[in-house]
C-alpha positions in Angstrom: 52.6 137.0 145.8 53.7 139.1 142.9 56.5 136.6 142.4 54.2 133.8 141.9 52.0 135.7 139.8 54.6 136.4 137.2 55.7 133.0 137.2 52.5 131.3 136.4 51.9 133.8 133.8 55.2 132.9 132.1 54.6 129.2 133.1 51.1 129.7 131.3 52.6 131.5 128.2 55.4 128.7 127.4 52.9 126.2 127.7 50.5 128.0 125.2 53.6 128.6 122.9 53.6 125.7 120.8 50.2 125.7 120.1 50.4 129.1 118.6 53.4 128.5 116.6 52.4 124.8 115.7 49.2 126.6 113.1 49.9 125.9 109.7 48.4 125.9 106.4 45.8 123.3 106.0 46.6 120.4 103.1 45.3 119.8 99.8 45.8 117.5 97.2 46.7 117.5 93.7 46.4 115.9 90.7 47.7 115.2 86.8 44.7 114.8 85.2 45.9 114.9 81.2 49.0 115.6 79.3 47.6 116.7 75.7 48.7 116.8 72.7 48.5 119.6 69.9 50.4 121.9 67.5 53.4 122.8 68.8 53.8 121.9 72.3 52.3 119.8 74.7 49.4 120.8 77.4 49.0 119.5 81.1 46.4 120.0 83.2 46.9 120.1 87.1 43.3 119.6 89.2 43.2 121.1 92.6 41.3 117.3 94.2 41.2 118.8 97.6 39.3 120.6 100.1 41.5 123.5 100.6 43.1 125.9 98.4 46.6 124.8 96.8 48.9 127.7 97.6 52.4 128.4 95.4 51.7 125.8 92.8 54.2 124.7 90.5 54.4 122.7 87.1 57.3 121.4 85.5 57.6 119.8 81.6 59.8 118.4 79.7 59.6 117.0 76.4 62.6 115.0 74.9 63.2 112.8 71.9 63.1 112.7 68.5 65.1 111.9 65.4 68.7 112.6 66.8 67.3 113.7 70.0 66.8 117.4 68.6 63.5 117.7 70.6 64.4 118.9 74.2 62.0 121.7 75.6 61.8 122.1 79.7 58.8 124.0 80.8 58.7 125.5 84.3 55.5 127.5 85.8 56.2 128.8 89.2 52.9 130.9 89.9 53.5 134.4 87.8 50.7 137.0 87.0 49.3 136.1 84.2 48.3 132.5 85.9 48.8 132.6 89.3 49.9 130.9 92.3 46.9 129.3 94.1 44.3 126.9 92.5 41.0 126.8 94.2 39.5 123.3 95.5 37.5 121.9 91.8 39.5 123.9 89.9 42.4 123.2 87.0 45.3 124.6 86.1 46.8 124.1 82.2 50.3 124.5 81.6 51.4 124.7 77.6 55.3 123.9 76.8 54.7 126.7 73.9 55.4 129.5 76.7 58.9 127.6 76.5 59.2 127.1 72.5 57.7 125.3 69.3 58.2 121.7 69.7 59.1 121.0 65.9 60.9 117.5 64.9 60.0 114.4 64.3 60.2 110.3 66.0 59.1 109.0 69.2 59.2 111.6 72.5 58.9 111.2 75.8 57.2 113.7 78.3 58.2 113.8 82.4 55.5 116.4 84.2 55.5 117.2 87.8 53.5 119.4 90.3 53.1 120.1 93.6 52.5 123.5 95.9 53.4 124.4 99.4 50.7 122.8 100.9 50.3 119.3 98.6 52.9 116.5 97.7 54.8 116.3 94.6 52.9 114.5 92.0 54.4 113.6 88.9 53.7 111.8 85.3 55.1 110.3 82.2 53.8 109.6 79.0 55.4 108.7 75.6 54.3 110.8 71.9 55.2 111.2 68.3 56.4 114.2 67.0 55.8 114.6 63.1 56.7 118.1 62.5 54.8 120.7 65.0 52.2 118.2 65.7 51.9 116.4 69.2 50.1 112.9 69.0 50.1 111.4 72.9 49.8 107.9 73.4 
């Protein structure tokens, strides 16, 4: 009796197994909503579209171009203090390319941006500027 008491409680444990281990953090989408010009740098904002909250969110930039290619600034936000990792549902999320350096040159550039979070899909953007100097025009 004992014998079959401990095997249908370890019977009823493996069966309940995967269900336990199988929880996971729900989904959420994200989205580019703007890449921005300015004075020195370029700004992209990141809009949590989702129900849920986004959870170790991430935004990468890069600008590249100019006269002799001597623009070339790569802007990577990983979550730290001062903005955080998560991005509530409603919410957005700007990322400047001046934490990274002054964008200063002039002639045609071209800006990649991509984001994404443990808990969305990868999203990413392009868009083509003009440099004159340190200002940013978008087209």
């Amino acid at each position: 009796m004992k014998k079959t008491i401990v095997i249908l409680g370890i019977l009823t444990g493996l069966l309940l197994l995967p269900s336990i281990s199988s929880q996971t953090t729900e989904t959420t989408t994200i989205d580019i909503i703007g890449i921005n010009g300015g004075v020195g740098g370029v700004i992209v904002d990141v809009k949590n579209t989702g129900e849920n909250i986004a959870t170790d969110i991430w935004v990468i930039t890069t600008v590249t171009g100019g006269m002799f290619n001597s623009i070339n600034i790569n802007h990577e936000c990983t979550g730290c203090s001062a903005c955080g990792s998560t991005l509530d549902p409603g919410l957005v999320k700007s990322e400047n390319t001046l934490e990274a350096g002054v964008l200063f040159g002039i002639g045609p550039i071209e800006i990649s941006t991509s984001a994404g979070a443990s808990n969305a899909d990868a999203i990413s953007m392009e868009k083509t500027g003009f440099a004159i100097g340190p200002f940013v025009i978008i087209q």
